[in-house]
ROBAPA-663016 format. One record per residue: residue in three letters; x, y, z of N, C-alpha, C in turn. Coordinates in pm, whole numbers. Layout:
ROBAPA-663016
ATOM resn     nu     nv     nw    cau    cav    caw     cu     cv     cw
ATOM  ALA      X      Y      Z      X      Y      Z      X      Y      Z
...
***
This chain:
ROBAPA-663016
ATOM resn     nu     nv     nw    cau    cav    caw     cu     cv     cw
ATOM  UNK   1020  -2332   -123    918  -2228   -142    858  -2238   -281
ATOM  UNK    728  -2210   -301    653  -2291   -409    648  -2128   -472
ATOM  UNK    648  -2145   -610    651  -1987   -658    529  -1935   -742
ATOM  UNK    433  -1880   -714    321  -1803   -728    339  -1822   -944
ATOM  UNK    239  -1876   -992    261  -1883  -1146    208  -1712  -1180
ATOM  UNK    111  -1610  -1118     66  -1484  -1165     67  -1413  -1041
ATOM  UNK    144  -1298  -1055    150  -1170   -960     94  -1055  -1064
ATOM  UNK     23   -987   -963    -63   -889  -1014     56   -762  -1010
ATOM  UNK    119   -680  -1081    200   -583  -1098    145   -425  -1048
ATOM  UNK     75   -373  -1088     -4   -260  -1095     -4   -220   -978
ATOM  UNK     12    -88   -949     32    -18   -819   -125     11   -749
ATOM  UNK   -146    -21   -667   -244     -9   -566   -278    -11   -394
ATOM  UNK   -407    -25   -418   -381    -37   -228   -331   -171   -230
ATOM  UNK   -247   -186   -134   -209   -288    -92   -222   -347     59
ATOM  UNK   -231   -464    114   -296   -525    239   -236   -589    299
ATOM  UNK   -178   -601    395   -124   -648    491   -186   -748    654
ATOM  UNK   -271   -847    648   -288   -896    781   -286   -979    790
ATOM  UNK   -214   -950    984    -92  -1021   1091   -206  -1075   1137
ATOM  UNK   -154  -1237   1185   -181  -1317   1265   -128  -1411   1300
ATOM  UNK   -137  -1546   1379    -78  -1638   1407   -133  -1719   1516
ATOM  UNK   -104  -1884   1489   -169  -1974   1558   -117  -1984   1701
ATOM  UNK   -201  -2016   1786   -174  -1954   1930   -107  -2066   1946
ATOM  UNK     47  -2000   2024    148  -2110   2075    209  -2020   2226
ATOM  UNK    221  -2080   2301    244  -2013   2412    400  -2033   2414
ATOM  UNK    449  -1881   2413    621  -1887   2373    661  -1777   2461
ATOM  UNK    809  -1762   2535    861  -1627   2619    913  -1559   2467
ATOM  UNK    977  -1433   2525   1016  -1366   2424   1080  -1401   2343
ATOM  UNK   1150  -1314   2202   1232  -1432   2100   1382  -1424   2178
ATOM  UNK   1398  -1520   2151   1597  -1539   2184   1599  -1691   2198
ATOM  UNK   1744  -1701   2247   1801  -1794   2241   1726  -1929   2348
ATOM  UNK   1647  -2030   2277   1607  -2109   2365   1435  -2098   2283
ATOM  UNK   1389  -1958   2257   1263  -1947   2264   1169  -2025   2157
ATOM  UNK   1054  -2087   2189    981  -2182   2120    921  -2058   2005
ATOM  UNK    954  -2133   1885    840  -2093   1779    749  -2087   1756
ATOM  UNK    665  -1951   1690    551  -1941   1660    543  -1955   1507
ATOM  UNK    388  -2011   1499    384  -2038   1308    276  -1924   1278
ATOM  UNK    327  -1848   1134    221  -1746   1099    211  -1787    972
ATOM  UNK     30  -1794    933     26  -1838    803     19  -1686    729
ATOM  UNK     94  -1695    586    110  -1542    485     63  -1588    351
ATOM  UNK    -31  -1505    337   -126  -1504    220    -45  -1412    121
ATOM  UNK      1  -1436     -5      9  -1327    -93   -119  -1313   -180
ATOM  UNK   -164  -1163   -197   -252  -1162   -337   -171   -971   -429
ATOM  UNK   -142  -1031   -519    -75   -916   -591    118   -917   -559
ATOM  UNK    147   -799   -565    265   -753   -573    307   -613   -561
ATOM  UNK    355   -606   -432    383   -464   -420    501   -448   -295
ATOM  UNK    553   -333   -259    648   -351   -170    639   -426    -35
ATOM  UNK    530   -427     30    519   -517    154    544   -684     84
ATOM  UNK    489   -703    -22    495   -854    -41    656   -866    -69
ATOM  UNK    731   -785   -116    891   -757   -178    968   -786    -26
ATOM  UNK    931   -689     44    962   -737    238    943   -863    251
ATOM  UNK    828   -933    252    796  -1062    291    872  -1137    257
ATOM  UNK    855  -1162    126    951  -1203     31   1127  -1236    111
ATOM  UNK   1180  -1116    101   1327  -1109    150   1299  -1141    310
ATOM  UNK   1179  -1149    369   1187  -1159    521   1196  -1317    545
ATOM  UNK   1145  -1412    426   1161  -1539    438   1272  -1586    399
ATOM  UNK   1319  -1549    267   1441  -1645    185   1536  -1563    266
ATOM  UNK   1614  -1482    317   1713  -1435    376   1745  -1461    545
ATOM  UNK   1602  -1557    565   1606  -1605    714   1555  -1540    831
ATOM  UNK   1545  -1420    793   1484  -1261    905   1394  -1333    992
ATOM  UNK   1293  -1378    917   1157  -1394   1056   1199  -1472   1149
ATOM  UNK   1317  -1620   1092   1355  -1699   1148   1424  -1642   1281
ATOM  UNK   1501  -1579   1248   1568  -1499   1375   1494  -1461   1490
ATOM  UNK   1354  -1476   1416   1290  -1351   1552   1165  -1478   1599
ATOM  UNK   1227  -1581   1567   1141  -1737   1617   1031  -1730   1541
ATOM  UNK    978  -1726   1422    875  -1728   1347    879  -1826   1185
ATOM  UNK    781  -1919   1208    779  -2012   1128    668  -1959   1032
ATOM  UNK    736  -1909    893    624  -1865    802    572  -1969    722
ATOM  UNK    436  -1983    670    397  -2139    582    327  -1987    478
ATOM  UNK    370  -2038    354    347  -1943    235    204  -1967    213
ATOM  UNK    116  -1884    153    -52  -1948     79    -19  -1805     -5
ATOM  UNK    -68  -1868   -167    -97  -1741   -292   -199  -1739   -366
ATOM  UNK   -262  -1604   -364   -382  -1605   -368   -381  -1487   -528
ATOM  UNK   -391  -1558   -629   -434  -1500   -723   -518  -1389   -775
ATOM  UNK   -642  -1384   -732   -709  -1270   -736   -667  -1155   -657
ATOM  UNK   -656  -1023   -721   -615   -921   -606   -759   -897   -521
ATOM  UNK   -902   -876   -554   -995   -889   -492   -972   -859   -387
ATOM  UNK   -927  -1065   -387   -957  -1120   -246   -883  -1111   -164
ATOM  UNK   -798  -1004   -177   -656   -945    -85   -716   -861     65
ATOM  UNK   -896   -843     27   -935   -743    147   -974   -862    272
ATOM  UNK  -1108   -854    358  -1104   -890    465  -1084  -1060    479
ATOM  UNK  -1237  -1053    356  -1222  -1225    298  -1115  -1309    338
ATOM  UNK   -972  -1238    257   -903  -1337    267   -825  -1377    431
ATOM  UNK   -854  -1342    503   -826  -1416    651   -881  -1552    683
ATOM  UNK   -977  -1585    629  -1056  -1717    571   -944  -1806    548
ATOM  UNK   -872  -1923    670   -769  -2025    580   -662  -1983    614
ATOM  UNK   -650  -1848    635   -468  -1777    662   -481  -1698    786
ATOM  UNK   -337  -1653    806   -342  -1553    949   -277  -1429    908
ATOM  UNK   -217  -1421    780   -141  -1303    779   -162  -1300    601
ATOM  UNK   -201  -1163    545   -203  -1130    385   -141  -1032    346
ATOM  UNK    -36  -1061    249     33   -929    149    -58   -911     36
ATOM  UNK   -122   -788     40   -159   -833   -144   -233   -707   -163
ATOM  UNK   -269   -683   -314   -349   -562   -359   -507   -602   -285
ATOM  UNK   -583   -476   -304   -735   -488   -327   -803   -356   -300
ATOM  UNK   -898   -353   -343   -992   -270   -350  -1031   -233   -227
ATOM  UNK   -997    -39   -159  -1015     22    -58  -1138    -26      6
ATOM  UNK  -1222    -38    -68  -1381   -102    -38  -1418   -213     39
ATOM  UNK  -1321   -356    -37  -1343   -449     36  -1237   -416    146
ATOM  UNK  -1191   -334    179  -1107   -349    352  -1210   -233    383
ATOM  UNK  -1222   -145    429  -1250    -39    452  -1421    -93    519
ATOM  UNK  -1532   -135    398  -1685   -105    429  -1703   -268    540
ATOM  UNK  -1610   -342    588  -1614   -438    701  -1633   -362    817
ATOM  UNK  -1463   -280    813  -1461   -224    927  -1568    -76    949
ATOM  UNK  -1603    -56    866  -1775     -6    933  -1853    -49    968
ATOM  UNK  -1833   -185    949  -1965   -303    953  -1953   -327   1076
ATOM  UNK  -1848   -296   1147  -1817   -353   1281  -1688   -455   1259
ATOM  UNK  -1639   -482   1182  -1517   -589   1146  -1383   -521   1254
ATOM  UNK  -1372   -645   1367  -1248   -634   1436  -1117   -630   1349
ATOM  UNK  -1076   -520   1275   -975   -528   1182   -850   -358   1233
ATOM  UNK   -768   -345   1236   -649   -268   1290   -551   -244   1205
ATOM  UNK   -529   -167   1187   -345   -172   1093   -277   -129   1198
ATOM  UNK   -117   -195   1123    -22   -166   1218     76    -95   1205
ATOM  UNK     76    -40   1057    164     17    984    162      0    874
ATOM  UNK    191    132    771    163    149    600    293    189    556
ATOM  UNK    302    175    413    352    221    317    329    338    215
ATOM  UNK    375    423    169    337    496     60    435    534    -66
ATOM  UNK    368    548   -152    405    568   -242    427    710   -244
ATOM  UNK    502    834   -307    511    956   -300    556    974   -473
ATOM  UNK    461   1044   -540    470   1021   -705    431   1150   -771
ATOM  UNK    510   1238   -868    430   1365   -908    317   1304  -1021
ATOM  UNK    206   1398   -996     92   1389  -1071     44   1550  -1124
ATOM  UNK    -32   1551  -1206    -81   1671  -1235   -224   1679  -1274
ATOM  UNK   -305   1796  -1300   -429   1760  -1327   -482   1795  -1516
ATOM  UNK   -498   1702  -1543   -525   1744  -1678   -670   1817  -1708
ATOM  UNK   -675   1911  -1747   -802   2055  -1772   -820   2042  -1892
ATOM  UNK   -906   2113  -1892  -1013   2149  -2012   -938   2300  -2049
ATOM  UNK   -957   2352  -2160   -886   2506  -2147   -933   2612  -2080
ATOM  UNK  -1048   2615  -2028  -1123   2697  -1963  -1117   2697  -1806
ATOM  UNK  -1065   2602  -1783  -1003   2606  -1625   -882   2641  -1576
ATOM  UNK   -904   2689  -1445   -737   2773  -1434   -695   2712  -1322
ATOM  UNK   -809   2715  -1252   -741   2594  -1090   -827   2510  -1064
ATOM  UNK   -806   2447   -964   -825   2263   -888   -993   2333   -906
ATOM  UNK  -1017   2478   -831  -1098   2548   -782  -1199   2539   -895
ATOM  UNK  -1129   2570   -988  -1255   2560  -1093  -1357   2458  -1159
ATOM  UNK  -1302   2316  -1091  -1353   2236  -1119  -1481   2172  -1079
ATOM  UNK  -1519   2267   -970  -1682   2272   -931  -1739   2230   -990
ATOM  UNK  -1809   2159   -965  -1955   2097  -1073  -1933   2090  -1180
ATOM  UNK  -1815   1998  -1209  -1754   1995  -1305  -1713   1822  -1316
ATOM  UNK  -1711   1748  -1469  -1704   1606  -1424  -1533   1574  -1446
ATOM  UNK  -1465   1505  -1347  -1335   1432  -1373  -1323   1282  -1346
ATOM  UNK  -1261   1241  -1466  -1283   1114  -1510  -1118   1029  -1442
ATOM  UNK  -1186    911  -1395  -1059    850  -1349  -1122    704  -1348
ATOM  UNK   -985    598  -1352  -1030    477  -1387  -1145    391  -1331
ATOM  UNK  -1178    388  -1214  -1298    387  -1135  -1262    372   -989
ATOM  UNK  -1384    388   -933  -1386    396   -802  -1287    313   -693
ATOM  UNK  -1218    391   -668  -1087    280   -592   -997    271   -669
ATOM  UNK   -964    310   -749   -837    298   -843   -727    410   -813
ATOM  UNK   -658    372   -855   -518    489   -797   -572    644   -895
ATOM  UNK   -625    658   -975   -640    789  -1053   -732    860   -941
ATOM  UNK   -841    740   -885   -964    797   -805   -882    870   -656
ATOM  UNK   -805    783   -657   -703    805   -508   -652    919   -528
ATOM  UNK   -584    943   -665   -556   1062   -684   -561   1167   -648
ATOM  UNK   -700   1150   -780   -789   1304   -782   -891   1327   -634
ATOM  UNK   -913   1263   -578   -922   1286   -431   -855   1340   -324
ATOM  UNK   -731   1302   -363   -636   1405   -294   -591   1512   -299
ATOM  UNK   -582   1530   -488   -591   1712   -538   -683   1750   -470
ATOM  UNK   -812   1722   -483   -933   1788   -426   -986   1825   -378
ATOM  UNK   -916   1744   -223   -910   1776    -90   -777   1853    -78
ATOM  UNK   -664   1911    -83   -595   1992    -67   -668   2141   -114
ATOM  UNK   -697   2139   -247   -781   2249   -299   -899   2295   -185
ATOM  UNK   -962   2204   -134  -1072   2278    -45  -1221   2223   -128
ATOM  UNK  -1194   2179   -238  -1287   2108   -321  -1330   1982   -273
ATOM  UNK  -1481   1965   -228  -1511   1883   -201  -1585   1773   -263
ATOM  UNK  -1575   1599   -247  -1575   1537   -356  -1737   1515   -412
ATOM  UNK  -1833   1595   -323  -1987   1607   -326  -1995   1712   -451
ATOM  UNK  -1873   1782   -450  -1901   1918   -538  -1861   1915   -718
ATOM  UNK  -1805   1779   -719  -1762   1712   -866  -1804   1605   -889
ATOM  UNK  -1834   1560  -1033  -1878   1439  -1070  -1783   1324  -1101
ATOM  UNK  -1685   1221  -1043  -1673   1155  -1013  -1679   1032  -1133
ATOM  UNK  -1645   1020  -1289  -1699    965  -1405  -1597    859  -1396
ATOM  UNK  -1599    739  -1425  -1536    635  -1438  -1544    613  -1566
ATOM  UNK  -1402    709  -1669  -1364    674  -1785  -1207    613  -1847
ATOM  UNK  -1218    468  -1736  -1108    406  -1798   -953    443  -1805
ATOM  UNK   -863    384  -1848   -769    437  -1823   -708    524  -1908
ATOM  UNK   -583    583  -1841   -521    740  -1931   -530    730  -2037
ATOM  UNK   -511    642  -2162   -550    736  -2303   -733    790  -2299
ATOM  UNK   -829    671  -2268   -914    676  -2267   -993    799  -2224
ATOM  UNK   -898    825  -2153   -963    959  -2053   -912   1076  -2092
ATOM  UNK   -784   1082  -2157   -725   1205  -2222   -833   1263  -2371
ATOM  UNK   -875   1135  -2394   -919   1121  -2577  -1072   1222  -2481
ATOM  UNK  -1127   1147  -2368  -1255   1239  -2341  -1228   1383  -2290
ATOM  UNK  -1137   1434  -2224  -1140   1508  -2150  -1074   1624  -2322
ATOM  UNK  -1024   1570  -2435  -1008   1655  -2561  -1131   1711  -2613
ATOM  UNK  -1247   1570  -2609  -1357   1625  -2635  -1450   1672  -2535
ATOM  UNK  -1428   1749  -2406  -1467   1789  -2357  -1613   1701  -2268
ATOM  UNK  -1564   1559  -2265  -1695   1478  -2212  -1651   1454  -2080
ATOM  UNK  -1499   1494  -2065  -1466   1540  -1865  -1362   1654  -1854
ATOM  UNK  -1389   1749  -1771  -1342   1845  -1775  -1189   1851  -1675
ATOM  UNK  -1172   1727  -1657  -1036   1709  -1544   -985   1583  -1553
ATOM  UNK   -842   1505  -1531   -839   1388  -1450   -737   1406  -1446
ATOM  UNK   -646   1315  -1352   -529   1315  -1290   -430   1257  -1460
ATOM  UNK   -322   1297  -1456   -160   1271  -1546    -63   1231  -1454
ATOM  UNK    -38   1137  -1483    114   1089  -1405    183   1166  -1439
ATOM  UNK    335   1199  -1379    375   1263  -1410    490   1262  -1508
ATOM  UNK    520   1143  -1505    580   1136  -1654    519   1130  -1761
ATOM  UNK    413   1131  -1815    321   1182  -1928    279   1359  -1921
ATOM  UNK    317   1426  -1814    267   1546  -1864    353   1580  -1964
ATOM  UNK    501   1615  -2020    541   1640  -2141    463   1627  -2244
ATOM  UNK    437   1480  -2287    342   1456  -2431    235   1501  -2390
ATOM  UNK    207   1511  -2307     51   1539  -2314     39   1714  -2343
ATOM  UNK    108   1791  -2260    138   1882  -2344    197   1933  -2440
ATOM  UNK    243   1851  -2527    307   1828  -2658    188   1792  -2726
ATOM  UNK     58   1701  -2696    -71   1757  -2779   -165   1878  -2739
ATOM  UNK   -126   1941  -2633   -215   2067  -2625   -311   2064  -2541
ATOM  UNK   -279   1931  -2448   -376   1936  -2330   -316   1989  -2217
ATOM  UNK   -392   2055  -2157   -364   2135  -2055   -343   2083  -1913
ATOM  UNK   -260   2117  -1872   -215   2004  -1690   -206   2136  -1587
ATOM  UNK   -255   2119  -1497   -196   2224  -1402   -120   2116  -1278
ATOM  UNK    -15   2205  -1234     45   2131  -1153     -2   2145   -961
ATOM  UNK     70   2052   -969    -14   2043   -843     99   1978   -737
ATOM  UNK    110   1957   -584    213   1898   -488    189   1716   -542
ATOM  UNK    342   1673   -550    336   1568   -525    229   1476   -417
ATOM  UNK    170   1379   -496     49   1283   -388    100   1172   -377
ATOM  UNK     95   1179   -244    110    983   -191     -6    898   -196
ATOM  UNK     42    806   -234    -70    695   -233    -34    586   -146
ATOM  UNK   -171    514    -65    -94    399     51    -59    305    -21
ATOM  UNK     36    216    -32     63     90   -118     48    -51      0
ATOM  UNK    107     -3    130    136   -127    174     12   -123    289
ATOM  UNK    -47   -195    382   -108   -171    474    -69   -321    557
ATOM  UNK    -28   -277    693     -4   -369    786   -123   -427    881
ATOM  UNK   -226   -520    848   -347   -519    893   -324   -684   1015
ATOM  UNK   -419   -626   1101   -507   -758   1185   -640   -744   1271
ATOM  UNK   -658   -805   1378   -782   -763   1451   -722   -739   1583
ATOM  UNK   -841   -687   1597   -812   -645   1816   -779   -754   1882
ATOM  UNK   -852   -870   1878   -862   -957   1897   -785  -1040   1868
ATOM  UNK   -697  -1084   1799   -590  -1165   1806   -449  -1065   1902
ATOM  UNK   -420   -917   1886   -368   -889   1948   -374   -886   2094
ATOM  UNK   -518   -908   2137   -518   -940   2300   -537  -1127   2320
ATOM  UNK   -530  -1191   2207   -505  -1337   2208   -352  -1357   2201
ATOM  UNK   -306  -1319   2124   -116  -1318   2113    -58  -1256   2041
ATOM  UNK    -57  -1140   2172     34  -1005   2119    183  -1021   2084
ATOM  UNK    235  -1156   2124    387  -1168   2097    418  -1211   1957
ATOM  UNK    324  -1284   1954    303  -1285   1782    341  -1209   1667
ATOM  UNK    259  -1064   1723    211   -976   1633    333   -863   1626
ATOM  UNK    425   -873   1755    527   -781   1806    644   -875   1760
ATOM  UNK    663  -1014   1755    766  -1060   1650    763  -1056   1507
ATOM  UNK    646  -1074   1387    635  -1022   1294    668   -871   1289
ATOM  UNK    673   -760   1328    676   -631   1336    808   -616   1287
ATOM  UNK    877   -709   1440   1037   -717   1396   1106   -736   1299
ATOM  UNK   1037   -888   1252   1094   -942   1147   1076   -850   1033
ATOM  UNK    968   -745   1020    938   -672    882    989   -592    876
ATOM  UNK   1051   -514   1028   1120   -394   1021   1265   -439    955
ATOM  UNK   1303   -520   1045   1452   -568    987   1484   -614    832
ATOM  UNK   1385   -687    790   1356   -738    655   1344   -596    585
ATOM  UNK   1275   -508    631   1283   -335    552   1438   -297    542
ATOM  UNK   1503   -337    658   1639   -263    635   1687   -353    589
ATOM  UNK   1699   -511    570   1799   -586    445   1734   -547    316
ATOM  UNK   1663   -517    319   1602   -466    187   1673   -356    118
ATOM  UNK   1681   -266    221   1769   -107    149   1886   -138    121
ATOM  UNK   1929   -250    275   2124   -193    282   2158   -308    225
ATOM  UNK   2069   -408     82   2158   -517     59   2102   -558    -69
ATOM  UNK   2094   -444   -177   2062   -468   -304   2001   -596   -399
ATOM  UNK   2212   -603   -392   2225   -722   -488   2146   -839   -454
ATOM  UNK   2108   -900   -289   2029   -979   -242   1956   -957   -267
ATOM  UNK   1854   -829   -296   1783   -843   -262   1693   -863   -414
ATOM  UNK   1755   -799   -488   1714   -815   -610   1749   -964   -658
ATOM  UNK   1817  -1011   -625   1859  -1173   -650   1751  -1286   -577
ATOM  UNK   1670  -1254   -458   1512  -1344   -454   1432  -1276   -551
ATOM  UNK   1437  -1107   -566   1271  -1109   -609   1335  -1197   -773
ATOM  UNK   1422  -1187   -785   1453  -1240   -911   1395  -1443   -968
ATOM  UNK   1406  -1473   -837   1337  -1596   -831   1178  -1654   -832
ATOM  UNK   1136  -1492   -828    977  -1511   -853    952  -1459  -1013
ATOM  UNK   1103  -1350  -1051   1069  -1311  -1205   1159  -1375  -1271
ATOM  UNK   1191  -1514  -1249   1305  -1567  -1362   1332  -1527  -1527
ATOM  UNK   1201  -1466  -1609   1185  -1470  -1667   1227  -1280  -1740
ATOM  UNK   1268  -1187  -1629   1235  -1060  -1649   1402  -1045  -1635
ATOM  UNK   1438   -959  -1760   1561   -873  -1769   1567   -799  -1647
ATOM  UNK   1711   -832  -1642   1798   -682  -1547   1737   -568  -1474
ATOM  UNK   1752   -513  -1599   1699   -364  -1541   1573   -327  -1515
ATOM  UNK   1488   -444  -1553   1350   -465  -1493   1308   -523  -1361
ATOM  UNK   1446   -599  -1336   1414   -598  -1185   1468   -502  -1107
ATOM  UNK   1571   -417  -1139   1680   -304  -1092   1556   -163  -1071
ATOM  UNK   1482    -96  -1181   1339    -52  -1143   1221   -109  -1072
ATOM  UNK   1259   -254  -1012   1086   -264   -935   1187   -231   -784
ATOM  UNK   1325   -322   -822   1364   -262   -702   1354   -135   -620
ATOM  UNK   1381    -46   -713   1410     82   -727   1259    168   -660
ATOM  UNK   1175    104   -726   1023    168   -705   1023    139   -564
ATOM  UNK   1053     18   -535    970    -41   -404   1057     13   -310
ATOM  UNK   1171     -8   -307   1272    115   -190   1258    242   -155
ATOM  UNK   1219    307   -255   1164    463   -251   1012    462   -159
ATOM  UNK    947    341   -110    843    363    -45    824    300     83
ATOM  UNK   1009    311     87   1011    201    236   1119    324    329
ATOM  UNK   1068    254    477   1157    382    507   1129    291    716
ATOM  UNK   1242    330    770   1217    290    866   1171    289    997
ATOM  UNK   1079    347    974    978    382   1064    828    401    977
ATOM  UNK    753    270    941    679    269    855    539    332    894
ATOM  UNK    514    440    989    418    480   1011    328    590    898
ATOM  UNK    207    546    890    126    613    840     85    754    742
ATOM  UNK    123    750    617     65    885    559   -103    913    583
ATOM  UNK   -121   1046    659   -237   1020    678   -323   1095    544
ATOM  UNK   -269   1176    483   -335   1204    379   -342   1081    295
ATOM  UNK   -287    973    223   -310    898    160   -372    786    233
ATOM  UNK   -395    751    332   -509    642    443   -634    800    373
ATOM  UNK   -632    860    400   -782    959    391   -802    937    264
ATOM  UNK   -725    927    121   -809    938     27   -882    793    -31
ATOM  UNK   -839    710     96   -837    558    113  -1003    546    151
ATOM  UNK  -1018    629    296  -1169    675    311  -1260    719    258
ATOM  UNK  -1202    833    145  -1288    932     58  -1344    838    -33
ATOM  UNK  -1255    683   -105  -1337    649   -192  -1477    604   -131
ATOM  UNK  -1411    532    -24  -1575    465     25  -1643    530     35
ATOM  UNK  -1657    657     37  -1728    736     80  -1815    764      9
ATOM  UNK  -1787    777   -149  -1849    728   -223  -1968    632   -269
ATOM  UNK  -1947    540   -203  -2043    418   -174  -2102    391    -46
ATOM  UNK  -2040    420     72  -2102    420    196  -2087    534    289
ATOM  UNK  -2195    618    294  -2196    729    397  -2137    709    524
ATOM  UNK  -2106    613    565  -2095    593    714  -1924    609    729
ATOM  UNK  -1849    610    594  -1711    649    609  -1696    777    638
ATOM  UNK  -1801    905    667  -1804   1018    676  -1748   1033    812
ATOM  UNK  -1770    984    919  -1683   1026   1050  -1559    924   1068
ATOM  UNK  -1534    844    946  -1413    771   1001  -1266    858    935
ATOM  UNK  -1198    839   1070  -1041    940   1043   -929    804   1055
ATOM  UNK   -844    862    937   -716    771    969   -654    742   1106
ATOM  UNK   -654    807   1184   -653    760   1329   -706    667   1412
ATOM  UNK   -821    665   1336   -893    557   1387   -900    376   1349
ATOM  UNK   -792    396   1224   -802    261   1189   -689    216   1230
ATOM  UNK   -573    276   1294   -435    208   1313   -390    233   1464
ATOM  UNK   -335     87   1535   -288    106   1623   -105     81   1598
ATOM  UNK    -82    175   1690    125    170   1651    209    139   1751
ATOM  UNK    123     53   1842    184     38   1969    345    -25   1929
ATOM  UNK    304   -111   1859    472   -185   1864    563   -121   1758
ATOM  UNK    496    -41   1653    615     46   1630    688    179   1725
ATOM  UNK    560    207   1766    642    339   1904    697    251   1983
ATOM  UNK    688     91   2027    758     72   2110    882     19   2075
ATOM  UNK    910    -33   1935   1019    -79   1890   1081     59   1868
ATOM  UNK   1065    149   1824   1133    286   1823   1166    357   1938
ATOM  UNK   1093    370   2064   1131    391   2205   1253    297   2273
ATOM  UNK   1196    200   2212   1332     79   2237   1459    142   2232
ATOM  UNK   1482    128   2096   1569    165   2043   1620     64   1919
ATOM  UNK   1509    -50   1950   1512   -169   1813   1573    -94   1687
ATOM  UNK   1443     -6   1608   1499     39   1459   1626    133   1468
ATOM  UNK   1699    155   1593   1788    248   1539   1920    155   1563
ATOM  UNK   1875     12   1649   1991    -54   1639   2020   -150   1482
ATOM  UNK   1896   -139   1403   1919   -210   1280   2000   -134   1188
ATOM  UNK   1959     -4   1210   2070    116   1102   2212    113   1134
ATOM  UNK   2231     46   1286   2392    137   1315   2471    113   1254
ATOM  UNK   2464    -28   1190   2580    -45   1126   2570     -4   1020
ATOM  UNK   2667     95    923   2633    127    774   2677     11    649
ATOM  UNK   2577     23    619   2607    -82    437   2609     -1    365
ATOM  UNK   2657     26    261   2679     47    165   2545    -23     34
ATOM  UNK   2471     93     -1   2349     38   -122   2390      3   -248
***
């Protein structure tokens, strides 16, 4: 396995799409002919961390699936583009480039997400008391499609505040935006939540707000390869679900590959990505639909036509309700490991 020289770190949307070269195979087991799926990485985030452990630990193999690696440097090109050359992509990119295809008409599906679940707060001006007040009012976040934008889209929409009713300023990241929102040149933006202390330790004002999820992972393909070879798409499923649970119930492994892509990174720096990326895995990877919506809201921004599209509409879950009806994911838990 050839090892990627730059992974993009930074938490974002992340992309996921399934495919594979048509091989006519019976189900997986003993005897059954292999299928080959080509896997694109662009970035780094917990689906690529799955992948990752779904190859070097043998998983896909089990479930008759021959993975051929391709790494794709730019996070960009993590959206539709990159199906161009490959059949299957892990990687960051911009809500935009996935999202304004499939308005375009782009045969594209998810099959299952990830999220992130992270406290945030909203940093104010002193004259504001709630989300509410921020009416016609400007809040600054790193730009359009960025996790601050994802954010504050989601405060906004819980509030009842709609994103027509605020200005929307693309001022860079958190110091940048703290230093404006002191001088009063934005009257809001999202605080992680481990910076609200200092930040109110200089006297800027945060109101709190419910923990927001953000989507990290997205399990993507088209209609169309699933009615070309759905067995395909229902053995990858497997392999990712199972690869999710060696992931939880087997640490030290598991931190010992990603360790082979960070040769270079201390301990406890891989012991926290671990750490991050487990907290957003869970086994039954279906859909936050508030964080797929604030996925919509950005485009929305840029293309009106995201106005009638609902998270429902972009994901089909057939093979996770059916691997869960099965009884597949509950036979991967039975046995207990120890984390």
């Amino acid at each position: 396995m050839k090892i990627p020289d730059v992974f993009i770190l930074k938490n974002f949307v992340a992309v996921v799409l399934v495919g594979a070269f048509l091989l006519i195979a019976p189900s997986p087991g003993r005897g059954a002919e292999s299928k080959k799926i080509r896997l694109a990485y662009a970035g780094w985030e917990a689906g690529t961390a799955i992948a990752y452990v779904g190859i070097d630990a043998g998983i896909f193999k089990k479930y008759e699936l021959d993975v051929e690696e391709v790494f794709i440097r730019d996070a960009l090109s993590g959206g539709v583009q990159s199906l161009v050359g490959v059949d299957l992509v892990v990687g960051s990119g911009n809500p935009i480039a996935i999202l304004e295809p499939i308005l375009g008409g782009a045969d594209i599906v998810f099959l299952g997400s990830h999220a992130s679940v992270e406290r945030y707060g909203m940093g104010v001006t002193d004259k504001i008391t709630s989300i509410q007040d921020l009416k016609k009012k400007k809040i600054g976040v790193s730009g359009i499609g960025g996790r601050s934008d994802l954010v504050a889209r989601v405060i906004l929409r819980r509030a009842g505040v709609a994103v027509g009713d605020v200005e929307l300023i693309s001022a860079g990241l958190a110091p940048n935006r703290v230093a404006a929102l002191s001088k009063n040149l934005i009257q809001g933006t999202p605080i992680n939540g481990q910076f609200i202390p200092e930040m109110e330790k200089l006297g800027i004002k945060v109101l709190e707000v419910k923990d927001v999820a953000i989507a990290t992972t997205l399990v993507m393909t088209t209609r169309s390869f699933l009615k070309k070879d759905e067995e395909a798409a229902r053995r990858f499923m497997k392999g990712y679900l199972a690869a999710t649970r060696y992931y939880l119930t087997h640490r030290a492994e598991s931190i010992q590959i990603i360790r082979r892509y960070f040769s270079s990174a201390p301990p406890e720096a891989l012991e926290n990505m671990y750490d991050a990326f487990a907290a957003q895995m869970a086994p039954y990877p279906i859909p936050n639909a508030e964080a797929v919506q604030s996925l919509i809201d950005s485009v929305l921004a840029v293309d009106p036509r995201a106005k009638n599209l609902k998270p429902v509409d972009l994901f089909d879950l057939r093979f996770l309700q059916e691997l869960k009806a099965s009884g597949f994911i509950d036979s991967l838990y039975a046995e207990k490991t120890s984390l």
